[in-house]
N, C-alpha and C positions, 0 to 999 in steps of 0.2 A: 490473583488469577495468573496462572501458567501462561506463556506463548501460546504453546500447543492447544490450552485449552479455548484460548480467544480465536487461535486459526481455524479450530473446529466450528466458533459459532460464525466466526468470519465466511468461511468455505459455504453454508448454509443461506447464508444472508447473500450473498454474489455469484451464485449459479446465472444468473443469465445477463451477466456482468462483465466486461474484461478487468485483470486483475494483472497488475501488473505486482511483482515479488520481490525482493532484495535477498541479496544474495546469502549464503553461504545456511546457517541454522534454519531459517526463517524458511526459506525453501525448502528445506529436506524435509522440515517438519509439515508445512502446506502439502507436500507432493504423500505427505506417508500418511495423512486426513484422506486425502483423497487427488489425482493428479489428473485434472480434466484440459480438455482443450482450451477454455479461456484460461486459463494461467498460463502466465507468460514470467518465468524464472530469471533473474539476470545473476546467473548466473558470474562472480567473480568480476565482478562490476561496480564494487563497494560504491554506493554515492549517485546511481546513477538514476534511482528509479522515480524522484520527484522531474528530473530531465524527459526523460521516453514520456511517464505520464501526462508533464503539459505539452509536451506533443501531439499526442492522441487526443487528448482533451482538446484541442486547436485545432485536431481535423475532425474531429467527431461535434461541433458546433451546430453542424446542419440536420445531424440524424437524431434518430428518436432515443438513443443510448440516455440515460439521465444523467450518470455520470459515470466516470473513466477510475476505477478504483487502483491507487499505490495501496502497498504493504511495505511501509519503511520504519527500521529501527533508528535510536538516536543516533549509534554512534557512525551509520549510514549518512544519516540527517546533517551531521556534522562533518563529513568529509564534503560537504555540495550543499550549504547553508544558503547559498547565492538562488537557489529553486523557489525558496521564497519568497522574494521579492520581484521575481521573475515571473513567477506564477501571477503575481497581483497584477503587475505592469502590464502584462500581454491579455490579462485578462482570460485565464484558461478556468471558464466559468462550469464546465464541467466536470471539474478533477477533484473528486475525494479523496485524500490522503490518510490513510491510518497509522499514523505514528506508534507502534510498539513500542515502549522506554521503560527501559527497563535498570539505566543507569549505569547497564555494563557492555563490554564488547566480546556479547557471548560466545564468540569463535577465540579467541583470543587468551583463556583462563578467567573472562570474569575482569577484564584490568577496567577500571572505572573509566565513566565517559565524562566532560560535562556537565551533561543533563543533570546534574543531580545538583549545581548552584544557577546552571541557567535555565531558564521555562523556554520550553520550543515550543509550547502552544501561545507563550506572549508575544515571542518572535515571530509568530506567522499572522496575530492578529496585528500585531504595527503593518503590516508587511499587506493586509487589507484582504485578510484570510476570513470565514466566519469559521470559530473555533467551537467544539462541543471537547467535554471530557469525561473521559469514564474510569472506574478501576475493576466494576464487578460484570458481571454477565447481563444483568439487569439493565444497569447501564449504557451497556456497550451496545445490547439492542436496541433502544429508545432513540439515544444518541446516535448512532450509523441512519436507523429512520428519518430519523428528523433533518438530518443534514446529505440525507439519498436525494429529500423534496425540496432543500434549500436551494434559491437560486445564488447562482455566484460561489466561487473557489470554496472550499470548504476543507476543514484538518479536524479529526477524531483526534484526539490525544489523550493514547489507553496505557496506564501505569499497571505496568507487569514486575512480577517476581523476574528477578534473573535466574539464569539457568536454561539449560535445553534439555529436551525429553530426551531420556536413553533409548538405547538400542532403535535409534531413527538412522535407516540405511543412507548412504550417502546416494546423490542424484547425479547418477553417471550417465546423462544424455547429453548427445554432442546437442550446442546451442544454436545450431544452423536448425536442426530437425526441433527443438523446442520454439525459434522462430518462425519456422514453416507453420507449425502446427496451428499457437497463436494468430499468426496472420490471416489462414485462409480460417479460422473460425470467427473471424472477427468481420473480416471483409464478407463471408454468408452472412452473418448475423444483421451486417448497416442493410446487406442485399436485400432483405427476407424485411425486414422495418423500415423500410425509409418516411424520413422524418414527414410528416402530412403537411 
């Protein structure tokens, strides 16, 4: 399975979800499926989006939100590996992480990550994660399901082809107005559901 083709089923499955993005491929290609209010892009922030996510996941504890969805690549994963064990400790029982690995640092030429002799789905279950795994579209839907209803911290870990889609324009939006955007859709969204 493609990036682009899992962002597509991902994009589908988290319409009324906040989504938080990793930066640079992964983004451009999210935004060029489709570029809604709850995505939230971090934009040149390599490493940063298991961090914002137990965040969120820690202030969204009270609302009815189910869970607080990352879109992180490995070699994202591996610049900020410490989000795992951090995620357990604090206890951010809301945060579904989808790990994209694809074993390369697709902005980069392709130059190989890690992931390809370490398991970051084992490292998040030491770390007191409930892990699902997929590779195919089949998969990836069951699995995102099944771990939407899990209670307690949860990590998708989806083995993708390397590579990025062509001709995906790049995302020239300043990240104050990508934050504005996400925020006040987010903050309506806890407004409009609060937790019963």
């Amino acid at each position: 399975m493609k990036r682009i083709e899992a962002l597509q089923v991902l994009n589908e499955l988290t319409a009324e979800l906040p989504v938080v993005v990793t930066c640079a491929a992964t983004s451009r290609e999210l935004a060029s499926v489709e570029n809604r209010d709850n995505h939230f892009y971090v934009l040149d922030s390599m490493g940063l989006v298991g961090s914002i996510t137990t965040g969120l996941a820690l202030a969204a504890k009270d609302s009815d939100l189910p869970k607080v969805i990352g879109l992180e690549g490995d070699g994202s994963l591996l610049m900020n590996p410490n989000v795992l064990p951090t995620g357990g400790f604090l206890g951010a029982d809301k945060l579904l992480l989808v790990l994209l690995d694809n074993q390369v640092y697709g902005s980069t030429a392709g130059l190989p990550t890690y992931s390809s002799h370490i398991d970051l789905g084992a490292m998040a279950e030491a770390t007191g994660w409930t892990v699902g795994r997929a590779e195919d579209e089949v998969h990836l839907r069951t699995e995102f399901d099944r771990l939407l209803a899990t209670t307690g911290l949860t990590l998708l870990h989806l083995s993708i082809e390397a590579g990025n889609a062509a001709d995906v324009p790049k995302l020239l939006v300043d990240p104050v107005v990508l934050a504005h955007r996400f925020q006040s859709w987010l903050t309506a969204r806890i407004a409009d559901n609060p937790a019963s």
